[in-house]
Structure formats: structure tokens, C-alpha cells
SETOR-491859 format. One record per residue (C-alpha): residue number from 0; x, y, z. Coordinates in Angstrom, 3 decimals. Layout:
BEGIN
REC  drenza        c1        c2        c3
REC     NUM         X         Y         Z
...
//
This chain:
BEGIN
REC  drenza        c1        c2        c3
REC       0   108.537   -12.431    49.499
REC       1   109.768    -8.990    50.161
REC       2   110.491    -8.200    46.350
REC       3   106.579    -9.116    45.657
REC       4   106.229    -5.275    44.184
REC       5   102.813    -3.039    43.240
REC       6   103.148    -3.603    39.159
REC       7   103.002    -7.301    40.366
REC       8   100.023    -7.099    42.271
REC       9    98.728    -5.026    39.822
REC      10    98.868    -7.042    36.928
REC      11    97.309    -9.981    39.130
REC      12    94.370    -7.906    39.954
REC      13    93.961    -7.120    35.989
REC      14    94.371   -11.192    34.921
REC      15    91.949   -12.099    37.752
REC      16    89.149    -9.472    36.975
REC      17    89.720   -10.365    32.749
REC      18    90.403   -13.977    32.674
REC      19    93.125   -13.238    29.966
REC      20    96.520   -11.690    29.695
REC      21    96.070   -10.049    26.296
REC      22    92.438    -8.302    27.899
REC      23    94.686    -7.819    31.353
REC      24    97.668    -5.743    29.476
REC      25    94.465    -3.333    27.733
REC      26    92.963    -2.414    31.256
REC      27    96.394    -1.379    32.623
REC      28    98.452     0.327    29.921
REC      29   100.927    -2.214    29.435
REC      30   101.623    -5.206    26.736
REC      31   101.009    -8.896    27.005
REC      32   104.552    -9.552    27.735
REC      33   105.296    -7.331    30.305
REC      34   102.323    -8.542    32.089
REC      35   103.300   -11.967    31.163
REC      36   106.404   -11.337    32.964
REC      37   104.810    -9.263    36.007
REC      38   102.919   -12.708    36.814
REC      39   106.227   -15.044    36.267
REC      40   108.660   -12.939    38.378
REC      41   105.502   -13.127    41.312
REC      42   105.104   -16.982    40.808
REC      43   108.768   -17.175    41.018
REC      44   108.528   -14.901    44.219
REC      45   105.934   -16.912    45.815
REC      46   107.292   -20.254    44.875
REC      47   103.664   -21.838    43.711
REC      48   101.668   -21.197    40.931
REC      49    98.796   -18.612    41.071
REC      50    96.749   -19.354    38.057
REC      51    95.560   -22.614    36.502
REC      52    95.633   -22.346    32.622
REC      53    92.444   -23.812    30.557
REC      54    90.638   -23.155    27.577
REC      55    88.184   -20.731    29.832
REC      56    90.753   -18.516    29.978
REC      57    92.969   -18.467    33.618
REC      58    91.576   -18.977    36.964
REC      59    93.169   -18.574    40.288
REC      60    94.446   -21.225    42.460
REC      61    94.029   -21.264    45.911
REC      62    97.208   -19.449    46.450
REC      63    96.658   -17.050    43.954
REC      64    93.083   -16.287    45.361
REC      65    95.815   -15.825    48.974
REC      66    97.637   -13.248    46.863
REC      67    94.397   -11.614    45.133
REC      68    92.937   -10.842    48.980
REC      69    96.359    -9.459    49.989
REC      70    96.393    -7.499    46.847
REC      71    93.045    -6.051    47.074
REC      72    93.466    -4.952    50.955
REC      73    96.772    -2.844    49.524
REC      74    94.566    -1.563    46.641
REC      75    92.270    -0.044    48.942
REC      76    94.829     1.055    51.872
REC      77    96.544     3.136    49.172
REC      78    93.091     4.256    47.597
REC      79    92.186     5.179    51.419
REC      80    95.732     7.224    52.011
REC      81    95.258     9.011    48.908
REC      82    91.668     9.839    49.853
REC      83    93.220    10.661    53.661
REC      84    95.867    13.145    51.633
REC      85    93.611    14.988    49.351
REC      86    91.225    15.147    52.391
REC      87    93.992    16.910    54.301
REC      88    95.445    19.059    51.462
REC      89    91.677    20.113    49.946
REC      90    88.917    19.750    52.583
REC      91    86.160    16.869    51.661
REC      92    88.016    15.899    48.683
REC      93    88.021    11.428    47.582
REC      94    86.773     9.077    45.347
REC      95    83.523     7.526    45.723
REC      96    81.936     4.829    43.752
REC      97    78.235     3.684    44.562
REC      98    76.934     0.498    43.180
REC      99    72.694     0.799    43.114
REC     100    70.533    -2.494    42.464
REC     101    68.243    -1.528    39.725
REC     102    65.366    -0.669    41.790
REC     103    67.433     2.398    43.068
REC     104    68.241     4.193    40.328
REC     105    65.370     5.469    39.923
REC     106    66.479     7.329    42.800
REC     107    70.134     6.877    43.355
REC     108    70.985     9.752    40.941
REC     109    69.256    12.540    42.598
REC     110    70.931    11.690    45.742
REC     111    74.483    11.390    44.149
REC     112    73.804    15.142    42.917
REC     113    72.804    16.534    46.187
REC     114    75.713    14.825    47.831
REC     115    78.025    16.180    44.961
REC     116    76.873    19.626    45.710
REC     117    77.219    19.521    49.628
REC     118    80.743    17.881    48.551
REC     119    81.872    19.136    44.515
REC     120    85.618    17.621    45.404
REC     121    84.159    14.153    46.109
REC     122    84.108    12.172    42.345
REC     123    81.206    10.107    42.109
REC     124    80.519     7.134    39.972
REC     125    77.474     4.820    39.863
REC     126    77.077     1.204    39.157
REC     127    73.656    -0.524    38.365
REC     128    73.091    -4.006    38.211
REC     129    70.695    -6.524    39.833
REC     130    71.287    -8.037    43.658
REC     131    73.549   -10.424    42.888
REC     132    75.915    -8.398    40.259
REC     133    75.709    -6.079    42.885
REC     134    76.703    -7.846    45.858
REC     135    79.262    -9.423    43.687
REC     136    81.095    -5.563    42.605
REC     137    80.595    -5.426    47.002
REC     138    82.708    -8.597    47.326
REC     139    85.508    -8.019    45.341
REC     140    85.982    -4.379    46.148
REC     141    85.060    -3.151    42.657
REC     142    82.854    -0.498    44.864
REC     143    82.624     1.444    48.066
REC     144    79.057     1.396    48.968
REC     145    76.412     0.020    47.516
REC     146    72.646     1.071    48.157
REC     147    70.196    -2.264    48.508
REC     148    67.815    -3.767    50.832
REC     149    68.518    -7.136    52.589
REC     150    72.547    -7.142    52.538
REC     151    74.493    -9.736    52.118
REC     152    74.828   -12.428    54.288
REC     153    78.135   -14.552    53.189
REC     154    80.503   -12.299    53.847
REC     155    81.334    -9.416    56.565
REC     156    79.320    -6.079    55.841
REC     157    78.490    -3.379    57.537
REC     158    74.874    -1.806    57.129
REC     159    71.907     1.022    57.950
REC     160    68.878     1.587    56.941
REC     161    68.134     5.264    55.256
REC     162    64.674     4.560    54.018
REC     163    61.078     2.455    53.627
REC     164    60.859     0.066    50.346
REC     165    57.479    -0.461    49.847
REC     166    56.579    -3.354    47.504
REC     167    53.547    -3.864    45.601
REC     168    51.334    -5.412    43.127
REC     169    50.375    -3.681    40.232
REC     170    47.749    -3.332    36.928
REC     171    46.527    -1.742    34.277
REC     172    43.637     0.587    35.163
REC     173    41.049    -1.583    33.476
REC     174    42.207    -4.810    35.029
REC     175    39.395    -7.074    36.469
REC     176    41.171    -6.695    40.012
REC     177    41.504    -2.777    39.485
REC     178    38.529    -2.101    41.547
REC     179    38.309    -4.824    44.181
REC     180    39.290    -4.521    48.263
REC     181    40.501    -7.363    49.842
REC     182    42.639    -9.093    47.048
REC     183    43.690   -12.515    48.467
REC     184    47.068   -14.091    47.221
REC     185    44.693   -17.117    45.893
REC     186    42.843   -14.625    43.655
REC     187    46.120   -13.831    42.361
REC     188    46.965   -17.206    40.974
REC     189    45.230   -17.045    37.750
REC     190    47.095   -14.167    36.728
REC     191    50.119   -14.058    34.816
REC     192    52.824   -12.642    36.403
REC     193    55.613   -10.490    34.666
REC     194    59.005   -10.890    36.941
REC     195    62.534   -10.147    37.546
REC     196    65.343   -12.639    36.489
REC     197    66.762   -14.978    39.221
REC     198    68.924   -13.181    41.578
REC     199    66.783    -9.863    41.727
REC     200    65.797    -9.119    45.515
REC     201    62.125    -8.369    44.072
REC     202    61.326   -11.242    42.558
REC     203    63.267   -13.273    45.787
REC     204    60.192   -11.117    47.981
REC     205    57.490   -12.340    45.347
REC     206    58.520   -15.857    45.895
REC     207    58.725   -15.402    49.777
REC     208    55.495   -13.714    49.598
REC     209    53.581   -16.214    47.662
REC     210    55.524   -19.627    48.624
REC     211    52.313   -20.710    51.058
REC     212    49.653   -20.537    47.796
REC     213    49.652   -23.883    46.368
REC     214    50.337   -24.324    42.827
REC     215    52.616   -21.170    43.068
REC     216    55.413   -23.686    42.141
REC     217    54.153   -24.389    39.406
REC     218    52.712   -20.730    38.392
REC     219    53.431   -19.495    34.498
REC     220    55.047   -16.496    34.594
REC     221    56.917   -14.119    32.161
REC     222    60.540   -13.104    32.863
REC     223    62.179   -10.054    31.907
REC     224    65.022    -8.313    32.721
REC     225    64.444    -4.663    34.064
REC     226    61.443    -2.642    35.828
REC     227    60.615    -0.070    32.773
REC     228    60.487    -3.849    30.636
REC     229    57.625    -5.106    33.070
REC     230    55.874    -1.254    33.492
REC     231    55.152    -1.222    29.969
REC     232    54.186    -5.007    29.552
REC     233    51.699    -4.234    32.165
REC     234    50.483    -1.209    30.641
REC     235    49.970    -3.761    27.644
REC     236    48.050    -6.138    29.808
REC     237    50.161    -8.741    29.378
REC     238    50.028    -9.530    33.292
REC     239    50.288    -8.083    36.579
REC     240    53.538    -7.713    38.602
REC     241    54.923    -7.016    41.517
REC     242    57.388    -4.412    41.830
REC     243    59.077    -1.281    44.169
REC     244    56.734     1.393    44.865
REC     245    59.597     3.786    43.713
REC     246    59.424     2.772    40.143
REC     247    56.223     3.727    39.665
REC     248    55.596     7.408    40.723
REC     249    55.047     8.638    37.677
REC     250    52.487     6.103    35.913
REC     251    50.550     6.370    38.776
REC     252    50.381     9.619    38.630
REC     253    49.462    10.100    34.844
REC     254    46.457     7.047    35.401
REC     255    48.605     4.240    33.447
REC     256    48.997     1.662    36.644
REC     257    47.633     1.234    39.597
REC     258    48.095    -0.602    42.608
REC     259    46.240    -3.770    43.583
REC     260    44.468    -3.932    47.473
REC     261    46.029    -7.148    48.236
REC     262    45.391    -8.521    51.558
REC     263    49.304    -8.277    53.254
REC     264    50.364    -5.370    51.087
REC     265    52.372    -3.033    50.883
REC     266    55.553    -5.594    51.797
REC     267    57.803    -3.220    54.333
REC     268    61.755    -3.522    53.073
REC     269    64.213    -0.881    53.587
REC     270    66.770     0.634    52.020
REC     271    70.005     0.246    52.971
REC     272    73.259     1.670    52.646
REC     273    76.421    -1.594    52.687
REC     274    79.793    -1.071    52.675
REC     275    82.576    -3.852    53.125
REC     276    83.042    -4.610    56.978
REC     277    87.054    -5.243    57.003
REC     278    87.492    -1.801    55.688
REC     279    88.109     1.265    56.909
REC     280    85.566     3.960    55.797
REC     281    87.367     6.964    53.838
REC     282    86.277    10.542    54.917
REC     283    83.974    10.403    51.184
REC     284    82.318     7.325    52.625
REC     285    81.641     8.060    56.016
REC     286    80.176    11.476    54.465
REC     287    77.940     9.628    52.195
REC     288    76.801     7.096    54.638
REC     289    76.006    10.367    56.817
REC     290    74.157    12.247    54.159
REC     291    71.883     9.121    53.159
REC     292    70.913     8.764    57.030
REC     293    70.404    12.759    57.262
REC     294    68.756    12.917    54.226
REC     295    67.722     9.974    52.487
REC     296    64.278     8.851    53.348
REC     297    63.159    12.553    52.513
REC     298    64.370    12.379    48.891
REC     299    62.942     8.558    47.810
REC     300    60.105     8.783    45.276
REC     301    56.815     9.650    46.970
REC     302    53.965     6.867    45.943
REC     303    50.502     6.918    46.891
REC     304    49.600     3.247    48.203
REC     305    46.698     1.735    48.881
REC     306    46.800     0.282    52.452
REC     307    44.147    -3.203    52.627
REC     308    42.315    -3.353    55.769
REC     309    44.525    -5.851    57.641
REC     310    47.284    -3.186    57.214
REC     311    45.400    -0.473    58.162
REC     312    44.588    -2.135    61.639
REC     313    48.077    -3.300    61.885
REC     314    49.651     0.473    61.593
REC     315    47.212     2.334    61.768
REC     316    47.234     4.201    58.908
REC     317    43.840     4.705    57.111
REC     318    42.342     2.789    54.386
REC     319    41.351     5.284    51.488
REC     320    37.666     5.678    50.557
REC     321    36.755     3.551    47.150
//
């Protein structure tokens, strides 16, 4: 397989991230039929076939996933040597791009600027999705870092911590619960809560949270699909919800929201910063992953929170007056 050559690869990475070989020969400048032909001369190469053909479109076999992993390692050597190069020739120079679960970009772009101006060579892009999209760009090297709490499990990472994720419970001002101490997760149970798809990391922490209430199986809920959705449908009073203490800065501030005193609240997450484990980190990375340690914490969205009594005994922090 010494002949196996870059276009090749190439053109393998474009079929397996499209599905299709028309959509394949768009992405990478080239037609059908020369991509058509990229993937026959590497099946002939190889000696098996690397994609099997159906009406979804093309999937790879098990050798072609074989060739896809090989092919992705030389994508990001080469990425990494150009990085290593420019780094050399024009000091802190590379390509970086983040990928941010939604809850962090509420933040993610102020610390992408003040990176950018410590580093102006470094070129910075940003991807935003939910856990799982996420975690998926992670796993198939479609970015370089990605900023989250809990990372992934299934496959080799490597991870720190650069900040507290509080989580709360929020209302409108005039809720019923608005001016209570000592909100127990059964008193929650008649309310309707407003939550993030399946595969969010909040709404997996609601579920963990309230999984000993019974009937929380079985509670009604309404779903929808981003943070500034739920903020407003609260503001409504459609229901309550539980949600980052970063996204909400600003209606707390201007008297729109506020936060419930639920007994076991604020939930303690962190922030972390995940890259890939089997890969080296490039001189923008490592400077990144430096800056968010230096730097981070200091720069997330600064939320008053009310502390219950439980959690005011437990750290010590002090319960404000009603």
C-alpha cells in the first residue's frame, strides 16, 4: 500500500464526513469523477472495499473505518507540522478551532478575543452545539479543543478544569416559590419544567438531580432546544427550569428571573477544557489550554446565587438575608 497517496485519503475523509460523492467533490474542489476515481484507485490499493453502497447514501466498512483513523492521524500530523513551521517562521502563529457546548457561549467568545489579542497570529474558529454534537466534532477530529463540563468517557481525552459551573433553578419574579427558603425537590414536582433536548449535559444534571423524587419519571415537562428559548418561556411563566448560572447574568440583573432556594442548590460542575488524548498538542493549543487555566475562571459570567442553608453549612459561605 505504498502508492495509497494524500488526494486519496483526502477524498475518503470528504465521502465519509458527506455520505455522498457528488456533496464529497463540492467540499474539496474537485468533480464527482475524479473523486469517484480517488476512492477506486484506493480500494484497488487496499484490496477490500471501503464503503458499503445503500440508498442512505455510503457508509464505511470496517476497513474503510481502518483507513478513515489512519487518514485522520495524517490529517492532523500535517495540520500539527504546519502549525510547528509557522510557529518557527512567525512566533505564536497556528490554527485553532474551539468547539463550546451551548451553555458556553455565552462566554466562550470573550475568551477567544482575549486569547486572540495575547496571540493575533493564532486563527480562531468556534463551534456551538449541544454535549453530544460536541463530543461528536471531539471524536472525529473536526476540532482541537472543546470547552464542556463532564468529558467524555468512551474514548481517550485529555482534560482540566478552568472554572465553577454553577447550576440552578430558576422563575419568574412573581412565581409562588419566588419568595420561599428551603425549596425541597418534592415541592418542585408540581411545576412544569421547561428543559434541554436529550443529549444536553443540563438536562442529564436535572435528571441526576431529581431521579430519587418519585413520580419524576413520569413528570410533564416542556422541551426546547436552546437556553435564550427556555429564559424567555420562563419570563412568560410557562414553567420553571433549571439551567447554568452563566446564562443568566443579565436577567437577573434587570429583575426578570430569579433563582429558586432549593434545598441542594447551587449543583457544583466545572468547566473544562478537552482535547483528544492520542494527539499531540500544537504550540496554539497548549497556549490556549494555558490561557484558560491562567485566566479563565476570572472571565466566566459573575451570578449572584442564593446559597440554601444546607449549603451554607456545607461551605461555608453565608446565606443572604430575605
Amino acid at each position: 500500500m505504498r502508492n495509497i497517496t494524500l488526494r486519496q485519503l483526502n477524498s475518503m475523509l470528504a465521502i465519509r464526513r458527506t455520505g455522498r460523492i457528488s456533496t464529497a467533490a463540492e467540499q474539496i474542489g474537485l468533480t464527482g469523477p475524479a473523486v469517484t476515481l480517488q476512492l477506486q484507485h484506493l480500494e484497488e490499493e487496499t484490496g477490500v472495499s471501503l464503503f458499503d453502497r445503500g440508498r442512505g447514501g455510503l457508509r464505511p466498512t470496517a476497513a474503510g473505518e481502518a483507513v478513515l483513523r489512519a487518514a485522520h492521524d495524517i490529517e492532523v500530523r500535517l495540520r500539527q507540522l504546519f502549525e510547528e513551521i509557522e510557529t518557527i517562521n512567525e512566533a505564536g502563529a497556528g490554527q485553532l478551532r474551539i468547539g463550546a457546548v451551548s451553555t458556553a457561549k455565552y462566554f466562550a467568545p470573550k475568551l477567544m478575543a482575549m486569547f486572540r489579542d495575547l496571540h493575533p497570529r493564532v486563527t480562531i474558529s468556534l463551534t456551538v452545539g449541544n454535549r453530544g454534537a460536541i463530543i461528536d466534532a471531539l471524536r472525529d477530529y473536526e476540532i482541537d479543543i472543546a470547552l464542556m463540563g463532564r468529558p467524555p468517557k468512551d474514548f481517550n481525552v485529555r482534560s482540566q478544569i478552568f472554572g465553577d459551573h454553577p447550576l440552578v433553578i430558576i422563575a419568574p419574579p412573581d412565581h409562588p416559590l419566588a419568595k420561599r427558603h428551603m425549596i425541597s425537590k418534592d415541592d418542585l414536582l408540581p411545576e412544569t419544567f421547561l428543559v434541554r433536548e436529550p443529549g444536553s449535559g443540563t438536562r442529564s444534571s436535572l435528571d441526576i438531580f431529581m431521579h430519587d423524587v418519585a413520580g419524576w419519571a413520569d413528570h410533564r415537562h416542556a422541551q426546547m432546544t436552546s437556553n435564550e428559548t427556555i429564559k424567555q418561556a420562563v419570563m412568560a411563566g410557562i414553567g420553571i427550569a433549571f439551567i447554568s448560572a452563566h446564562t443568566i447574568a443579565m436577567e437577573l440583573a434587570l429583575g426578570r428571573l430569579v433563582i429558586l432556594d432549593v434545598i441542594g442548590m447551587p449543583i457544583r460542575r466545572e468547566w473544562y477544557t478537552v482535547s483528544r488524548g492520542d494527539r499531540s498538542l500544537s504550540p496554539a493549543m497548549a497556549a490556549f489550554n494555558q490561557f484558560l487555566i491562567e485566566n479563565g475562571a476570572k472571565h466566566l459570567p459573575v451570578t449572584p446565587i442564593i446559597y440554601s442553608e444546607t449549603e451554607s453549612h456545607r461551605t461555608g459561605r453565608a446565606t443572604p438575608a430575605p
